[in-house]
N, C-alpha and C positions, 0 to 999 in steps of 0.2 A: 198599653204594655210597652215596655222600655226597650229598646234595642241596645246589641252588644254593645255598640257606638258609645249609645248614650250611656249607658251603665260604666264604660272604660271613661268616658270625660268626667263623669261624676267622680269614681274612684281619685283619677286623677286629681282630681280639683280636691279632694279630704287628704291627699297625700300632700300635694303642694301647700296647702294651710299649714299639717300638721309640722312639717319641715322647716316654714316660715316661724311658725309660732316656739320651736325650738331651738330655734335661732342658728340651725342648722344653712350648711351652701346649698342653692337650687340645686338640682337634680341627684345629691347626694343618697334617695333613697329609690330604687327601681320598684317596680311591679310585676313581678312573676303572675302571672295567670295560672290558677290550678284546674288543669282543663280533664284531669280525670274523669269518665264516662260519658265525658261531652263529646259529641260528633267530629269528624275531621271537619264538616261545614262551619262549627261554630269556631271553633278554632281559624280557617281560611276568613270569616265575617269578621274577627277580633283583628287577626293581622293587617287587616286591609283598615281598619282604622286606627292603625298606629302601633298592636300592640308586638311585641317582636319577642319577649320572651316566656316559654311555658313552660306547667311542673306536672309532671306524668305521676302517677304511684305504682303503674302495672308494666310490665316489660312491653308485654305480647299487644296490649293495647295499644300502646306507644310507639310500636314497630308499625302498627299497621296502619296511623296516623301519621307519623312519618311519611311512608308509600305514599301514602295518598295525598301528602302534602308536598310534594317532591319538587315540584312547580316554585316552591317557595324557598331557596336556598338560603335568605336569611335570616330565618326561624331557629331561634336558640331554646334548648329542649335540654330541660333537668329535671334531672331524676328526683323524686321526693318520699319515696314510699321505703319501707323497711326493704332489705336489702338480704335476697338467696342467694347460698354459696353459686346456686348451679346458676341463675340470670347476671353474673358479674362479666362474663365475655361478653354478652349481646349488650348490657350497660356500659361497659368501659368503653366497647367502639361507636356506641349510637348516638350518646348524650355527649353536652359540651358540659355540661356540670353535674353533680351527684350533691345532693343535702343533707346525707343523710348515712354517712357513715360513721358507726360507732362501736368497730374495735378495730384491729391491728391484721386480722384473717382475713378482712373484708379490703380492706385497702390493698394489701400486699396482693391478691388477685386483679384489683383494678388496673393495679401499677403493672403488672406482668401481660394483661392482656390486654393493654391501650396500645393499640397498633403505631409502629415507628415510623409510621407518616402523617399520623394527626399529631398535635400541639398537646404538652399536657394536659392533663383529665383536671380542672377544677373542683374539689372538694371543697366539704363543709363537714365537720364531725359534731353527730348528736348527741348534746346531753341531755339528760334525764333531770331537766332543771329544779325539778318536784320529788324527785325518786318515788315514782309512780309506777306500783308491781305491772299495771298494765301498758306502759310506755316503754318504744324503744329507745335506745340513747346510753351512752354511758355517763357515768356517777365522775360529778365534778372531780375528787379526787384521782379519777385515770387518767386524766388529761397530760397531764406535763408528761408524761412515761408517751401517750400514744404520738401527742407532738412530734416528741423529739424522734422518735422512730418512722412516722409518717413525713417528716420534713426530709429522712435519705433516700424515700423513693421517686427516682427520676423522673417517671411519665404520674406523677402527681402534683397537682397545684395547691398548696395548704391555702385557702383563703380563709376561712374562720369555722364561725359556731352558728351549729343551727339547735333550737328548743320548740317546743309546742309544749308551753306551759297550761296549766290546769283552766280550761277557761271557767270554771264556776266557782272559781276563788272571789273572796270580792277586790274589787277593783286596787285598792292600795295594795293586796298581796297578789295582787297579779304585775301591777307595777313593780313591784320589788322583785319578781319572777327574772320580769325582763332586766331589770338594773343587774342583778344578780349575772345574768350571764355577761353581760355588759362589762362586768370589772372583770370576770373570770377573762375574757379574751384579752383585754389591756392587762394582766396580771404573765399572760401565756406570749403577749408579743415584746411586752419586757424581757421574759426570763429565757425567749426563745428567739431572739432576734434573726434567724439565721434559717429556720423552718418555713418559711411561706410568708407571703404580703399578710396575714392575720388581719386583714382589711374589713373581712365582711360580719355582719351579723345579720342570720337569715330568720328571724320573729314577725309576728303579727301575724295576723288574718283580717275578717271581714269585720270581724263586732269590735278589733282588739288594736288596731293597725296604726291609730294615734297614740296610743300607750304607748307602743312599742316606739317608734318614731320619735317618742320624747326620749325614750332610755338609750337610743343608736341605732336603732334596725336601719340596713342596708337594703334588705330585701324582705319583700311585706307581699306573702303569699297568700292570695285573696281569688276564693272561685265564686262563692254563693253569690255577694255583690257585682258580678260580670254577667255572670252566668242564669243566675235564679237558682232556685231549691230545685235538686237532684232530684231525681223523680223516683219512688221509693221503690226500693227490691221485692222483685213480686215472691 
């Protein structure tokens, strides 16, 4: 059986090829680790072999992974899960990024409640790349409107666009999923020059994560490949 070690050098090693073979700059694409319902241990076992940034979906879990990770002051912790009016306080002060914002209510709380002694709150706003009734995100057409509003909020860092495209597309429309969002952000950091670094594109996962990588992803959020298969809800 494969340790976290080895699973993160592995990861690694399909990140660096696919970056390579895209003729992309080394280290141009990060690894978020999706450590949802994993242990604070497995998380501490992942750190210690290099790995430094994580992606929560639950508040109260998250908080209480923190606590117990407290030892660990350089552990960067974003938020990745859909996003409650009422969990936006304890998210704006805990996490150093959010992926996962996708309207105008939700941001305008972050920005109010990110406390004036931390550094702004980096965001990513979700689109609904597929316009999939059961996906959250907004519809590529609200973007330029949320940009440009979400770029006057002070204690906010616009960094880009995050999707979870349909993974049982076949693979050419799933590639096109990701290019798709890919022009939408170089279309938003043209027209919006002035709004945020628009640097980032947060795509991929475990089965998907080279696809993504050839279209631009930045950030390639990957738990089953680190981690193993979630152990099922009783």
């Amino acid at each position: 059986m494969s340790s976290i070690a080895d699973n993160i050098g592995s990861v690694t090693r399909r990140i660096q090829k696919a970056t390579l073979q895209a003729g992309r700059s080394p280290g141009s694409v990060r690894l978020l680790a999706v450590s949802k319902t994993r242990p604070a241990e497995d998380l501490r076992e992942a750190f210690a072999a290099g790995q430094v940034a994580f992606g929560e979906n639950y508040v109260q879990e998250a908080l209480e992974k923190q606590e117990a990770l407290a030892d660990l002051p350089d552990m960067e912790w974003h938020f990745i899960g859909p996003i409650q009016s009422n969990k936006t306080r304890q998210i704006a002060s805990s996490f150093d990024w959010v992926h996962s914002v996708d309207r105008l209510k939700i941001a305008r709380r972050l920005n109010d409640q990110r406390g004036d002694t931390l550094p702004p709150l980096n965001i990513c706003l979700q689109v609904n790349i597929n316009e999939e009734e059961s996906k959250s995100g907004c519809r590529v057409d609200q973007l330029p409107g949320l940009v440009e509003a979400v770029g006057e909020l002070p204690n906010l860092r616009l960094r880009g666009l995050m999707a979870i495209p349909d993974p049982s597309q076949p693979e050419a429309e799933l590639r096109a999923s990701f290019r798709k969002l890919a022009n939408t952000l170089k279309a938003l950091k043209g027209d919006h020059p002035d709004a945020g670094p628009l640097d980032t594109l947060s795509m991929g996962m475990s089965g998907d994560l080279e696809l993504a990588i050839a279209e631009g992803a930045t950030w390639v959020r990957v738990g089953t490949a680190l981690f193993g298969e979630r152990p099922a809800k009783s």
